[in-house]
N, C-alpha and C positions, 0 to 999 in steps of 0.2 A: 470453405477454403479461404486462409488468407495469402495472401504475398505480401513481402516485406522486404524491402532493400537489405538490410545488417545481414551478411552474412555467416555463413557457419563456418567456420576453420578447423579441421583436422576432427568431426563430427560435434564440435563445441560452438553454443551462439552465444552471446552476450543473456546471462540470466534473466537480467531487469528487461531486456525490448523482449524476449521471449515471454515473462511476466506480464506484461504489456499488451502483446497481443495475444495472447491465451484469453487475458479479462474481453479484449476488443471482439474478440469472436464470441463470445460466452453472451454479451450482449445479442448479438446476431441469430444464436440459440435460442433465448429465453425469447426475442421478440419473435419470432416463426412463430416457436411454441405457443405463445399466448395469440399470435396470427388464425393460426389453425387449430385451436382449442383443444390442443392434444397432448400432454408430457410425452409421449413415445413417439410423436410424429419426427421429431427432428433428435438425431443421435448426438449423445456431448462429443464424440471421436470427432474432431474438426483437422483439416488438414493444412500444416502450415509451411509454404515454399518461400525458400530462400537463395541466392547463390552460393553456390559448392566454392569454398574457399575464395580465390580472387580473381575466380572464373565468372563465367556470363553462365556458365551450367547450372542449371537449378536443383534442388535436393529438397522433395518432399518427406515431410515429418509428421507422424500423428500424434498431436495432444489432447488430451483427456480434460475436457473444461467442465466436470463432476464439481469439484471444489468452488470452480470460481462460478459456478452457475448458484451455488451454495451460498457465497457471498454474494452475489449480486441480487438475489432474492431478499436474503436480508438487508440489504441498504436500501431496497425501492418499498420495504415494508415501512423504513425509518424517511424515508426522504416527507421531505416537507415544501409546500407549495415556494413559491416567490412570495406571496402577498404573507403568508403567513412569517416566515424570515424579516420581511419587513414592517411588520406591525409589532414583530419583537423587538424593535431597534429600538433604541431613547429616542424622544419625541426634540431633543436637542440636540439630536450628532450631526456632525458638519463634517461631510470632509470632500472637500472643494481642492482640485489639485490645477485648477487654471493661473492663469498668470495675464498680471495685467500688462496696460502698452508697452511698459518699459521692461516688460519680462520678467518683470518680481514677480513671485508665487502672493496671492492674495491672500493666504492662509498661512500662518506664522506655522515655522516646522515643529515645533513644540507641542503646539495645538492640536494639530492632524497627528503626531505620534500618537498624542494623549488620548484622540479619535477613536483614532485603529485601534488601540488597545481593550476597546470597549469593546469590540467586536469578538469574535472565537476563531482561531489560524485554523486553515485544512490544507497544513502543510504535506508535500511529499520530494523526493528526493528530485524528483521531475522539475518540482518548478524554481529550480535554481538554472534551468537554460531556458525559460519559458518567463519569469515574471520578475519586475524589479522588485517587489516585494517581500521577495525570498525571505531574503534572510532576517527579515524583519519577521516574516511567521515562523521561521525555521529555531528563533531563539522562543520563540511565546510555546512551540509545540512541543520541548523537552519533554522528555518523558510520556509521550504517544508512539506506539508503534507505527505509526503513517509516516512519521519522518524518518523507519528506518528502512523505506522506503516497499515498492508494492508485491516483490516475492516474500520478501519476511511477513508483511501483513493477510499475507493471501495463506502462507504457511500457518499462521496462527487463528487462523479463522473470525478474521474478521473482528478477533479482540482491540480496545482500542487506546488503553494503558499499560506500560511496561510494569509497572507496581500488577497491578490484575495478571499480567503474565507470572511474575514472580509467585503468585499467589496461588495460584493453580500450579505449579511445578513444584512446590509447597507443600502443596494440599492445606490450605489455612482459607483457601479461598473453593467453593465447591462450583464448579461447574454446572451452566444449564445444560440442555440437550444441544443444540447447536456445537456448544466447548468441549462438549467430550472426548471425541477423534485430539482435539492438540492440546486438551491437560490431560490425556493420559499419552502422547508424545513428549510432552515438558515434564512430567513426571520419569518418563523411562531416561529421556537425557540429563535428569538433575541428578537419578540414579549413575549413570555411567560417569560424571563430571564427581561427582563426589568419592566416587571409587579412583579414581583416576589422581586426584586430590591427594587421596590418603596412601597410594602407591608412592606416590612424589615423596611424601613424609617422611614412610618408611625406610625409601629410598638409600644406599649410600654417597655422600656427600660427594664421592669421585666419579661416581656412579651420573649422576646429575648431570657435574660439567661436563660430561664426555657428550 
């Protein structure tokens, strides 16, 4: 069970904090599981309360964290130590963000852009109320699905290129087992967007504006 302050309104929460705490439980899941060396010991149906509109009433919700237990499995297959992150760094990056007595930055801003840019962004819509850095990852992450933010990415299963999405809803790009469930999802909706397309087309012109 989670709690969570954001409320529900008229049986509607905010997608992304419900996104949010679906993964935050799904964590919760997978450590028991691996706690008590059981897949079946602990159920994905996790149960999540909120206040009932703009009342103090609470309203439980069951979410299903199958998916996101699905992603999170695969990102702790990918994740990689501290030491190992930092032994991939150039043995000459500097980025020094103190200031000396007179509260000039010691580090010329040119320099620490030039930095960070060495580095790889894991931007998400999140951390534009969380990090001054934002937008400085948020412009280098173009074209990653993480910046469009953690429902879409969790819907796509963990892919991590919008080109690779397009490719898969394509079919130019083949799916491994993990992609299956959402390039055969991006395939059924590039089908209905294409039809949908060519209805417009067809369409008559007064027909349109109306």
């Amino acid at each position: 069970m989670e709690i969570k302050s954001f409320p529900v309104i008229d049986g509607q929460a905010d997608g992304e904090k419900v996104a949010a705490a679906a993964m935050q439980t799904a964590v919760y899941v997978l450590a028991l599981r691996r706690l008590l060396g059981r897949a079946d010991a602990v159920s994905p149906a996790v149960v999540l309360v909120c206040p009932r509109d703009f009342s103090n009433v609470p309203v439980a919700t069951t979410l299903d964290v199958r998916r996101q237990l699905l992603i999170l499995e695969h990102q702790l297959t990918r994740l990689t130590r501290v030491e190992s992150l930092l032994d991939a760094l150039p043995d000459d990056l500097c980025l020094d963000p103190t200031v000396d007595a007179a509260g000039r930055p010691v580090m010329d801003a040119v320099a620490l852009a030039q930095g960070l840019a060495r580095t790889s962004a894991r931007y998400g819509p999140g951390c534009l109320s969380s990090c001054e850095l934002a937008f400085f990852c948020r412009h280098e992450s173009a074209g990653r699905t993480a910046a469009l933010g953690v429902g879409v990415l969790e819907e796509l299963g963990g892919i991590e290129t919008i080109a690779h999405v397009l490719g898969l809803a394509d079919g130019t790009h083949q799916p491994d087992e993990d992609q299956a469930e959402a390039a055969a999802l991006l395939r059924t909706t590039g089908l209905i967007y294409a039809e949908v397309l060519a209805g417009l087309g067809r369409a008559d012109p007064g027909e349109r504006a109306e």
